[in-house]
N, C-alpha and C positions, 0 to 999 in steps of 0.2 A: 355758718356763712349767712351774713344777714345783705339785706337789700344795700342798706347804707353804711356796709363795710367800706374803710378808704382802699382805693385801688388805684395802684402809681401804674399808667400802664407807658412803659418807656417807647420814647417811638410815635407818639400818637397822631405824630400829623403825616407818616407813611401810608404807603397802600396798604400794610397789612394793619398798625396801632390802629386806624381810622377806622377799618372795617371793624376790629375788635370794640373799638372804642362805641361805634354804632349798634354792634350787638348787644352789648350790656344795657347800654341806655333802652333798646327794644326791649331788653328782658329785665328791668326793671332796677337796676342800677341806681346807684343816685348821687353816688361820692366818688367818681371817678378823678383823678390828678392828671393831670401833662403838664412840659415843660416843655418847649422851643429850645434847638440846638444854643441860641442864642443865650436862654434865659439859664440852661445849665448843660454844659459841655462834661457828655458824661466819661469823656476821657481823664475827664480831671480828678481826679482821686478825692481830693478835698474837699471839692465842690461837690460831689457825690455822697460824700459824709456827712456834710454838715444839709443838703437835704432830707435826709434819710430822719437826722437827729430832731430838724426842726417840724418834717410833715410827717414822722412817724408811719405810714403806710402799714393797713395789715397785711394786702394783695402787693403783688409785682408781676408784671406781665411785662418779660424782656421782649419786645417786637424793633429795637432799634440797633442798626447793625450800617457798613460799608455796603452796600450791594452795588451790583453792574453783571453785567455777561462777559463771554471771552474775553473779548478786547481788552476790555478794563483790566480786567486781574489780570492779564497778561502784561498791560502795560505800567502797574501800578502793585508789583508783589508785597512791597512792604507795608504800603497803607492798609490792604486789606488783611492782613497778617497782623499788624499792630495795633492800627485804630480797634479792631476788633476785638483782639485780647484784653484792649483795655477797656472799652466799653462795658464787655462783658465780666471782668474778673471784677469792676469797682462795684456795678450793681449786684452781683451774687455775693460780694465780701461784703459790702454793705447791710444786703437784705438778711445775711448771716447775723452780725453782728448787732443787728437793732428788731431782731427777733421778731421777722416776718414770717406769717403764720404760713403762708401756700406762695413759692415762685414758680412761675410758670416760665420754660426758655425754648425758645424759639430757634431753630437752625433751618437746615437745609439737607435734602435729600445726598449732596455732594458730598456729607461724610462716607460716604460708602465707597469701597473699592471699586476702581475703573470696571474692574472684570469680574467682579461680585458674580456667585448666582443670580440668577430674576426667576423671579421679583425678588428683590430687595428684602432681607428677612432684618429685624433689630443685631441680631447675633453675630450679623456679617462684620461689623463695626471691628476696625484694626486687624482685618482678618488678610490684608494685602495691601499694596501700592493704591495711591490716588491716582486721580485725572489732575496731569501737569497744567493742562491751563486754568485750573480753578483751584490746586490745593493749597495755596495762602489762606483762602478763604474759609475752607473745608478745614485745615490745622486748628485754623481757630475756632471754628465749632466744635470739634473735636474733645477741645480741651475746656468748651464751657460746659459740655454735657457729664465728662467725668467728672468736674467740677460739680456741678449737682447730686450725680451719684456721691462724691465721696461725701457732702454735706447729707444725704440722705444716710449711707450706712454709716459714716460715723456720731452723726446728732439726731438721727431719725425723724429729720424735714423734713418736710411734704413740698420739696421739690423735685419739677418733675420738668422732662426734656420733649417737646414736642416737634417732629421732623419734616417739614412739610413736602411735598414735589414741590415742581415745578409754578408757581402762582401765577395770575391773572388777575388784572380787573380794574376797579375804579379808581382811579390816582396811581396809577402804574407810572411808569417810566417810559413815555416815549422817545426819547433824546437816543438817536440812529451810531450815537457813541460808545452810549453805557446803555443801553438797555439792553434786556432777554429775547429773546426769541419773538413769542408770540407778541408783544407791541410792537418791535420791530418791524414785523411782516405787516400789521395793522397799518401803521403808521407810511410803510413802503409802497403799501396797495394802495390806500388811500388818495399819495402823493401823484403815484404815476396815474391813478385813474383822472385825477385832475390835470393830468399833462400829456389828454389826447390818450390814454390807456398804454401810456410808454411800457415798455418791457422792464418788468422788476429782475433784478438780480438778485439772488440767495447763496447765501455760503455752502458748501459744501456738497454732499451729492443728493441729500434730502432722506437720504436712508436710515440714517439715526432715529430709534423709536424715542417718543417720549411722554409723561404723562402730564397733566394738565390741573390745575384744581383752582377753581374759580374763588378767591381769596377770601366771599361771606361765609365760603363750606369752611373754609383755616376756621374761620372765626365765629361761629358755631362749634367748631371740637374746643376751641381754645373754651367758651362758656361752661361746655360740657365737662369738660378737663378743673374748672374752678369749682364745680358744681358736683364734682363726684370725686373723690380721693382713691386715685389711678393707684393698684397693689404694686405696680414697678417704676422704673424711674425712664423707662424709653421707649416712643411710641411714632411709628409711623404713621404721617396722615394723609392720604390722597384718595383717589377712587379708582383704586384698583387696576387698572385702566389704559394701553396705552396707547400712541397712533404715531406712524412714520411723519418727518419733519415736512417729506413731500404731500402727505395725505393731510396735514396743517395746513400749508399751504395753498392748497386749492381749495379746503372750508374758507379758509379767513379771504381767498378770494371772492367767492361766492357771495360770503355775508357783504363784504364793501362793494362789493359791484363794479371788481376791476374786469376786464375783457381783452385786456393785452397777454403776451407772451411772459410765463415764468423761464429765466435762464440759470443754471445753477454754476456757480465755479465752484469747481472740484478741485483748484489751486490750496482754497480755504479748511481750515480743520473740519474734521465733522464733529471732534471730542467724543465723550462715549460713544460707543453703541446702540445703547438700550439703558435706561433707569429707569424701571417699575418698581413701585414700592409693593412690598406686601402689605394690607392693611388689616389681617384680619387681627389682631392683636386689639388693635383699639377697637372692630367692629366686636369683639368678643365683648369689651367693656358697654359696648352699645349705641356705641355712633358710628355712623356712615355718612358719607358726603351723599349728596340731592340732586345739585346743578347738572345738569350736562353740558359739554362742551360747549354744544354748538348754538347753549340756550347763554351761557357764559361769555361766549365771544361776539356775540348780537347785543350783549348789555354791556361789554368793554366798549363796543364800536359805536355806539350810541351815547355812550361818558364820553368817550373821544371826540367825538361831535358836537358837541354842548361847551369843551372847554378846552378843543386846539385854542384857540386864541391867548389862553395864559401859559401855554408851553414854554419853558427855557432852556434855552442847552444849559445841561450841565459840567460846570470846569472843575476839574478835577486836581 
């Protein structure tokens, strides 16, 4: 692995490629590639190929995917089911076939069974039922990770699947349509604290555990994951770590300095339970996440503050 290896990292103007994209450059990087939705629509098969053929890439760092919370994949099954599979099958078959040295792929804690043990072990994987409001999503991780295993045991690539929790941070998704949780609540407090400390509403009954990981710790394992050739193909990354939706809640109020009344409708899903990851697999390899929460969600609220002004809703 040299400094001025090319490194295609897909995704790079999201909250996770961007953070990635700014690790590498801190750690010394220097040929790093992106391409805007625009400039190569990695749904397109063709277009995917004839990149690959003309920028040769040695690295590939999958960070680009559908994302949204409930709502969204609730209202939108096929897209995140399809868009996804393709996204993801054209750069692994790609990165396959023009014989890139190390892919690194990107999912989401949601491949895991609804009612998994916890924390969250690698092994759990196809071991039961999903979470219906999110399994479009999760099918399609699913099948880009055995996707790299099967390119790992049957060509012996050094591709490897990275699982993250729950993300946070700078360039998140505040749009109160498609975003996750924590900007949500960010963005909700925010709102009502500017409207007289009105009363926020929360979905569900707030008792859902869940765990948190501030998106430079993703991207930090992700350098460490290029930087050390991982002995297996699947690896959980969070901090170990978890806290009730209502125990969210009143931090992320705290930090924005709302003072009005939290109300919860219990009409609303709550979806899991609990999703804690286990992470000592990759802590055994020698990383662990840094950030804490609540040092995490005072530097989300402060990116928020600097660049509400260029927010868009997102139309789906």
């Amino acid at each position: 692995m040299n400094k001025d290896s090319k490194i295609y990292i897909a995704g790079h103007r999201g909250m996770v490629g961007s953070a990635i994209w700014r690790a590498l450059e801190n750690s010394g990087y220097s040929n790093l590639v992106g391409r805007t939705s625009k400039e190569l629509d990695l749904r397109d098969q063709k277009a995917v190929t004839l990149f690959f053929k003309e920028e040769k890439p040695e690295i590939v760092i999958d960070a680009a995917a559908r994302v949204g919370g409930i709502l969204a994949n609730n209202d939108y099954p096929y897209q995140f089911l399809m868009e996804n599979l393709q996204i993801q099958n054209n750069l692994i078959d790609g990165a396959h076939k023009f014989d890139v040295s190390k892919f690194i792929f990107l999912g989401s804690s949601c491949i895991y069974p609804k009612f998994a043990p916890q924390p969250l072990k690698e092994e759990y994987l196809l071991t039961d039922s999903l979470e219906p409001t999110n399994e479009w999503y999760a099918i399609a991780k699913i099948a880009g990770v055995k996707a790299c295993e099967a390119i790992r045991k049957q060509f012996g690539k050094d591709f490897v699947s990275l699982m993250p929790t729950n993300l946070y941070g700078p360039f998140d998704n505040f749009d109160l349509k498609t975003s996750h949780v924590l900007p949500a609540m960010i963005r909700k407090f925010h709102d009502a604290k500017n409207n007289g400390n009105a009363p926020v509403t929360l979905w569900g009954s707030g008792s859902p555990m869940r765990e948190f990981l501030y998106v430079e710790d993703l991207a930090d394992a992700v350098v460490y994951a290029l930087e050390n050739k991982l002995p297996e193909n699947l690896y959980n990354i969070g901090t170990g770590r978890d806290i009730t939706i209502k125990e969210l809640a009143e931090a992320i109020q705290k930090i924005v300095g709302h003072e009005g009344e939290i109300q919860w409708d219990s009409t609303k899903p709550d979806g899991t339970p609990r999703k804690l990851m286990n992470v000592d697999k990759m802590r055994d390899q020698g990383w662990k996440a840094s950030i804490s929460l609540s040092d995490g969600i005072a530097l989300t609220y402060e990116w928020f503050l600097q660049n509400q002004e260029s927010f868009k809703e997102v139309k789906l």
